[in-house]
Biotite code that builds the C-alpha atoms (Angstrom):
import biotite.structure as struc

atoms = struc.array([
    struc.Atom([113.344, 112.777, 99.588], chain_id="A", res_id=1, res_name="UNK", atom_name="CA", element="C"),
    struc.Atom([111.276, 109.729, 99.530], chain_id="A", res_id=2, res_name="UNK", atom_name="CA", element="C"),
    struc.Atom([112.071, 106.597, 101.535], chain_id="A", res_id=3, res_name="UNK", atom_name="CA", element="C"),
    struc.Atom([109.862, 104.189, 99.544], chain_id="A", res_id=4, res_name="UNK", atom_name="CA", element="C"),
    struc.Atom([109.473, 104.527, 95.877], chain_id="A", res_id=5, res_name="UNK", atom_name="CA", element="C"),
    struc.Atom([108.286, 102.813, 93.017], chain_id="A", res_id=6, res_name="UNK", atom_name="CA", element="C"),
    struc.Atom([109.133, 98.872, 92.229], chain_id="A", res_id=7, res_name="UNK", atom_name="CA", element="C"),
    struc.Atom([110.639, 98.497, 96.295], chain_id="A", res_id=8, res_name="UNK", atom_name="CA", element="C"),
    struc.Atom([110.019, 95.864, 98.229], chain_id="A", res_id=9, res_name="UNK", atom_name="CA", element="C"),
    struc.Atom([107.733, 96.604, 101.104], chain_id="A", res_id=10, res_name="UNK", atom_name="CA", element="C"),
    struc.Atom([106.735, 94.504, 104.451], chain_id="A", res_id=11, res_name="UNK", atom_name="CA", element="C"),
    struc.Atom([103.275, 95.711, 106.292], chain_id="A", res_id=12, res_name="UNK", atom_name="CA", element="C"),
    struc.Atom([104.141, 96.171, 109.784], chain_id="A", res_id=13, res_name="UNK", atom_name="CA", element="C"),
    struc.Atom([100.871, 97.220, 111.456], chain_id="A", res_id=14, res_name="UNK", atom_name="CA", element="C"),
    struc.Atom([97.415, 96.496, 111.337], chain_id="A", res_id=15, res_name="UNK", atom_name="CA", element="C"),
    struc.Atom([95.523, 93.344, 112.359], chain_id="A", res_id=16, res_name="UNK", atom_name="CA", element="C"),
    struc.Atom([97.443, 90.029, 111.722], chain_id="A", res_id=17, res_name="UNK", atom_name="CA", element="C"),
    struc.Atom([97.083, 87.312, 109.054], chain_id="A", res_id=18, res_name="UNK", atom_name="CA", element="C"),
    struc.Atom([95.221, 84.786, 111.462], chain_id="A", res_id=19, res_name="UNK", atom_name="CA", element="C"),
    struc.Atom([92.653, 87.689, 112.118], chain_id="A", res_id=20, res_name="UNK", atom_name="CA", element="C"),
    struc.Atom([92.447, 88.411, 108.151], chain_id="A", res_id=21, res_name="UNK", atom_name="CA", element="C"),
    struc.Atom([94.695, 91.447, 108.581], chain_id="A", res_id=22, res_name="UNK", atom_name="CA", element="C"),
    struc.Atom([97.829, 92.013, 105.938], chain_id="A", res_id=23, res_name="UNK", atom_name="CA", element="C"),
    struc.Atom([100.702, 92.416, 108.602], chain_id="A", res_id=24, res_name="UNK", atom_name="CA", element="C"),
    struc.Atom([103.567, 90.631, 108.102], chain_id="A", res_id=25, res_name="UNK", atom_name="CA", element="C"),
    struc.Atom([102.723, 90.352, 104.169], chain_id="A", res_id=26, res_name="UNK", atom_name="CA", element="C"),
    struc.Atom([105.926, 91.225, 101.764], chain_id="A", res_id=27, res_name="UNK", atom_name="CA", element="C"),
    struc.Atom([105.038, 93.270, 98.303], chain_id="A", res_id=28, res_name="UNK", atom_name="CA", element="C"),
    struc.Atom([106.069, 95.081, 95.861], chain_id="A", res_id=29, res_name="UNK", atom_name="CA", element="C"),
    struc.Atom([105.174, 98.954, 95.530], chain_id="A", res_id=30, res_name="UNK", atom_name="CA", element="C"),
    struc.Atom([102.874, 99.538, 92.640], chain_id="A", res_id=31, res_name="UNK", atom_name="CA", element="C"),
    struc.Atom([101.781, 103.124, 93.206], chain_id="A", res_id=32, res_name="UNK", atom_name="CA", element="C"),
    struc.Atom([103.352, 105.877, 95.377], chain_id="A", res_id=33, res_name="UNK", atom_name="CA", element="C"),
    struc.Atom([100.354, 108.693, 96.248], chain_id="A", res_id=34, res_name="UNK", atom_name="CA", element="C"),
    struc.Atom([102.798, 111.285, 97.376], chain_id="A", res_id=35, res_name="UNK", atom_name="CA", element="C"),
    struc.Atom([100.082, 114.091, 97.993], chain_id="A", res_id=36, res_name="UNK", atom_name="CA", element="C"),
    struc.Atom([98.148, 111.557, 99.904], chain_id="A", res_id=37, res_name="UNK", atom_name="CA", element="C"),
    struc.Atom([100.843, 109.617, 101.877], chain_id="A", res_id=38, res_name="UNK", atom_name="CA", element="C"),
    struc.Atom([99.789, 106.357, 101.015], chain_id="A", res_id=39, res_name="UNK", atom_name="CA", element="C"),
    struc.Atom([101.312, 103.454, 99.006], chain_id="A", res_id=40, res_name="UNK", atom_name="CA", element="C"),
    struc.Atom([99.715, 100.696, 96.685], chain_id="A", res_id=41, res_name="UNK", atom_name="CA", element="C"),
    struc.Atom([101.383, 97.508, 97.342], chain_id="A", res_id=42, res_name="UNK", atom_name="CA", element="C"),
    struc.Atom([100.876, 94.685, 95.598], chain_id="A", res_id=43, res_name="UNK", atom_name="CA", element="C"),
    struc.Atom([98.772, 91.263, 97.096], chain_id="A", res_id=44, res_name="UNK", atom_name="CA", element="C"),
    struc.Atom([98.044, 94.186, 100.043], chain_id="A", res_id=45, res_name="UNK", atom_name="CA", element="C"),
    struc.Atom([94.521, 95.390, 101.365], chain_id="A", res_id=46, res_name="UNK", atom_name="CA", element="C"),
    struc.Atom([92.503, 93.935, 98.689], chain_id="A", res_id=47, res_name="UNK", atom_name="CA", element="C"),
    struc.Atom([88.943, 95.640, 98.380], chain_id="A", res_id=48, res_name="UNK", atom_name="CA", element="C"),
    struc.Atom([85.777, 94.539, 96.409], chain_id="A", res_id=49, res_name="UNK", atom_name="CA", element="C"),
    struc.Atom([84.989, 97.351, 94.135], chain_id="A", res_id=50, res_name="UNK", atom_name="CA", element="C"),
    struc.Atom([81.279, 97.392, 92.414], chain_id="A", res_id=51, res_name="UNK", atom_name="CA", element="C"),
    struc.Atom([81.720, 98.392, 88.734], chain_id="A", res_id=52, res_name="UNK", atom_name="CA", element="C"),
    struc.Atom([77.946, 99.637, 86.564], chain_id="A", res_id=53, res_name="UNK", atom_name="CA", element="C"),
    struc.Atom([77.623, 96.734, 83.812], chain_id="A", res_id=54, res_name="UNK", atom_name="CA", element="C"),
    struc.Atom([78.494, 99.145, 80.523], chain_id="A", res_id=55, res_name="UNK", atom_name="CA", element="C"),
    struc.Atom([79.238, 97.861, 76.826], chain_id="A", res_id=56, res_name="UNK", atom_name="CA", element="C"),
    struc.Atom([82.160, 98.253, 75.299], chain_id="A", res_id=57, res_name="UNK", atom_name="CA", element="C"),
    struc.Atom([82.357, 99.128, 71.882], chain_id="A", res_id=58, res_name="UNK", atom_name="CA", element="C"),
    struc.Atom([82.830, 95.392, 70.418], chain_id="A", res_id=59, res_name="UNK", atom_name="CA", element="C"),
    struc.Atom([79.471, 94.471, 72.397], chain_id="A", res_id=60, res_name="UNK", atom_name="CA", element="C"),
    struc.Atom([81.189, 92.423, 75.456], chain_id="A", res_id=61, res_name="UNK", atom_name="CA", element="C"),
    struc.Atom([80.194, 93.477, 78.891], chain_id="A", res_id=62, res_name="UNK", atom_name="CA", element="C"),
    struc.Atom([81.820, 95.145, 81.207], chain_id="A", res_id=63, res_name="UNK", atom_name="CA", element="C"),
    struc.Atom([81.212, 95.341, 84.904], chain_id="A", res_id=64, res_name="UNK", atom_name="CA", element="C"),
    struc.Atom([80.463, 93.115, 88.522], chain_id="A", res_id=65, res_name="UNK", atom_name="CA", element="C"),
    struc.Atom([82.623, 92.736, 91.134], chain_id="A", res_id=66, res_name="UNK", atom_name="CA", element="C"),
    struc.Atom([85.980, 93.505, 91.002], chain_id="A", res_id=67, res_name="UNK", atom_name="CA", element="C"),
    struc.Atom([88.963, 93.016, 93.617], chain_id="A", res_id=68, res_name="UNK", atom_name="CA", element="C"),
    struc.Atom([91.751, 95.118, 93.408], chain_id="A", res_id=69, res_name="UNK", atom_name="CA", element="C"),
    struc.Atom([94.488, 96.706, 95.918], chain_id="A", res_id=70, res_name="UNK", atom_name="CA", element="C"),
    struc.Atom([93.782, 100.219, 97.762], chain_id="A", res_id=71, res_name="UNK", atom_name="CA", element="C"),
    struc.Atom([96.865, 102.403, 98.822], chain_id="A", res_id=72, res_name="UNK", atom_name="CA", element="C"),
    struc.Atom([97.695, 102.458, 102.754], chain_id="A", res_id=73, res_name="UNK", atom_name="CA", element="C"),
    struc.Atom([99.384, 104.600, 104.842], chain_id="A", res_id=74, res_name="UNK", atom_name="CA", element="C"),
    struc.Atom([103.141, 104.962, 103.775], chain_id="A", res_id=75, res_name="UNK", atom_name="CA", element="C"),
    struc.Atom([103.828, 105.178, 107.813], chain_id="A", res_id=76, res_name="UNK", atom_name="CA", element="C"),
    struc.Atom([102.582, 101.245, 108.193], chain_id="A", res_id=77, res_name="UNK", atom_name="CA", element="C"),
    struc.Atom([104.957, 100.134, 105.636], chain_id="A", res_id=78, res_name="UNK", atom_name="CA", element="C"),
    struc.Atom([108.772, 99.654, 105.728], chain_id="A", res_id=79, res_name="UNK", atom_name="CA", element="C"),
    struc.Atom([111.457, 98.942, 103.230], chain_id="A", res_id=80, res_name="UNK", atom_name="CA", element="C"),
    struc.Atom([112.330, 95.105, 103.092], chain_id="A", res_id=81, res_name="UNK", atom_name="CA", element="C"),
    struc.Atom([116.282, 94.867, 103.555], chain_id="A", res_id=82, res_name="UNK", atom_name="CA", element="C"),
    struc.Atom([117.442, 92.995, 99.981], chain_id="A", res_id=83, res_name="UNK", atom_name="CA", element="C"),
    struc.Atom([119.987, 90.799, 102.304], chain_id="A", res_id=84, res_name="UNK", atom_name="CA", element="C"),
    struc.Atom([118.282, 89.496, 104.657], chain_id="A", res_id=85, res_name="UNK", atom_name="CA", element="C"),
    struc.Atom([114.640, 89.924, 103.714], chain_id="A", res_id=86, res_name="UNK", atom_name="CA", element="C"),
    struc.Atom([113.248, 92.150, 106.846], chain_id="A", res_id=87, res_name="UNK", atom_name="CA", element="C"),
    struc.Atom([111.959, 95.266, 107.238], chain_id="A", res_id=88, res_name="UNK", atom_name="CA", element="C"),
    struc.Atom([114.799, 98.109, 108.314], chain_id="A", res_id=89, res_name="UNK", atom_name="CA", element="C"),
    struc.Atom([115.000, 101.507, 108.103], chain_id="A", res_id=90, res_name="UNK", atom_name="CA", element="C"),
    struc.Atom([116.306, 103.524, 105.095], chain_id="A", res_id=91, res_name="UNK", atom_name="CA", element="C"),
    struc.Atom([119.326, 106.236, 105.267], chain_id="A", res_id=92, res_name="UNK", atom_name="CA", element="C"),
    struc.Atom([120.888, 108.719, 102.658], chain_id="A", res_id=93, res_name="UNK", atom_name="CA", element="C"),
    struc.Atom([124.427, 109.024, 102.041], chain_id="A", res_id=94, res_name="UNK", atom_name="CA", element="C"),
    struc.Atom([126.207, 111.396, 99.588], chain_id="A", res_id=95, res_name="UNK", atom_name="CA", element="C"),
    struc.Atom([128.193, 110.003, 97.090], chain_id="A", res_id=96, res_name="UNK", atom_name="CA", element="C"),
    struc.Atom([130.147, 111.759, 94.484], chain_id="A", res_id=97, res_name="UNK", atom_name="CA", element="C"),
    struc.Atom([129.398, 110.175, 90.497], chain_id="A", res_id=98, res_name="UNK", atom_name="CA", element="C"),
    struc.Atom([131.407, 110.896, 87.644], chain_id="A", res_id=99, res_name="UNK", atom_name="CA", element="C"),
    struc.Atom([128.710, 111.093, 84.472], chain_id="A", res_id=100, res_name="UNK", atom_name="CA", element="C"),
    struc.Atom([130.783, 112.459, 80.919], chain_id="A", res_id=101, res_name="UNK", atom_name="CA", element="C"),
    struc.Atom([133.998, 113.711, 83.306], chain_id="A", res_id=102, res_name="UNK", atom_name="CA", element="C"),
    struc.Atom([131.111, 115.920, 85.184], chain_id="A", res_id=103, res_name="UNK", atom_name="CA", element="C"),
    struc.Atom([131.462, 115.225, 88.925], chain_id="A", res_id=104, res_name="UNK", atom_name="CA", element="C"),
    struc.Atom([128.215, 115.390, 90.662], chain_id="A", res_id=105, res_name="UNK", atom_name="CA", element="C"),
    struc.Atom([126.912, 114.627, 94.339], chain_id="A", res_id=106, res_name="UNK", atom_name="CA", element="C"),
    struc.Atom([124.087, 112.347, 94.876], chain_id="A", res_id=107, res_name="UNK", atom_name="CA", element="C"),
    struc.Atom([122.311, 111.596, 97.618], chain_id="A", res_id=108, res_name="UNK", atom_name="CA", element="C"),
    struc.Atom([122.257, 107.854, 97.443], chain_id="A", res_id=109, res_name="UNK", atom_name="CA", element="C"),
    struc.Atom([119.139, 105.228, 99.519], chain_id="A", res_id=110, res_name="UNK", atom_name="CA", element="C"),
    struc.Atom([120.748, 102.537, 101.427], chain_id="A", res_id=111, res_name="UNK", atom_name="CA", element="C"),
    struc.Atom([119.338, 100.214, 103.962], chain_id="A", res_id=112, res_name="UNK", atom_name="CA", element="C"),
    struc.Atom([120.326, 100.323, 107.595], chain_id="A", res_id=113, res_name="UNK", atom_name="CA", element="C"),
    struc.Atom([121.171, 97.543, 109.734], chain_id="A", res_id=114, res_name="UNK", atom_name="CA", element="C"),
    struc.Atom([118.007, 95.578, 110.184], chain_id="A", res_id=115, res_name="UNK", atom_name="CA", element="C"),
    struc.Atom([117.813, 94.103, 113.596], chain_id="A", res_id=116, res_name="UNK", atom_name="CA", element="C"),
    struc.Atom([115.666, 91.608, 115.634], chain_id="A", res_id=117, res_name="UNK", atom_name="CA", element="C"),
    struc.Atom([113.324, 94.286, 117.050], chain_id="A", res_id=118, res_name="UNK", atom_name="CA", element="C"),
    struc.Atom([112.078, 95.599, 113.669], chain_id="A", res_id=119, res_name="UNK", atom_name="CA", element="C"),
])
């Protein structure tokens, strides 16, 4: 089951730090989950310049130049923000029974753990 999934919010816990022009420490939101690949797009997060061939479009305005946009990282150098209080913790399943048109079913049901000072 995944631990980090679509729309969560993420912290980047390694890599080089913000006063060496790293992204660690930097809180986003998950755009893109590569689950083949491992790897996570996060938004505001490893932003790379990306050369784009000046084309035409149809209507006749160019397309093309330099563009910025975010590349996916490693889902290991990311961890789930705790909603409460706003640092990175861990993530644990729990089974919970839910009642859906008298049907009972068991879920397995993402909650944060404890997030402590070491994290």
């Amino acid at each position: 089951m995944a631990k980090i999934k679509k729309g969560d919010l993420v912290q980047v816990i390694s890599g080089a730090t913000q006063a060496r022009g790293g992204d660690r420490g930097k809180q986003g939101k998950v755009i893109e989950v590569l689950t083949e690949r491992n790897r996570v797009v996060v938004e505001g997060v490893n932003y790379v310049t990306k050369h784009v061939k000046v084309g035409q479009t149809q209507r006749g305005t160019k397309t093309g130049g330099i563009e910025t946009h975010e590349a996916p990282i490693h889902i290991s150098n990311v961890a789930l923000v705790d909603p409460k209080t706003k640092k990175p913790t861990r993530v644990g399943h729990k089974v919970e029974t839910v009642e859906k048109d008298g049907v009972k079913k068991q879920v397995r049901v993402r909650y944060a753990k404890k997030s402590g000072e070491n994290l």
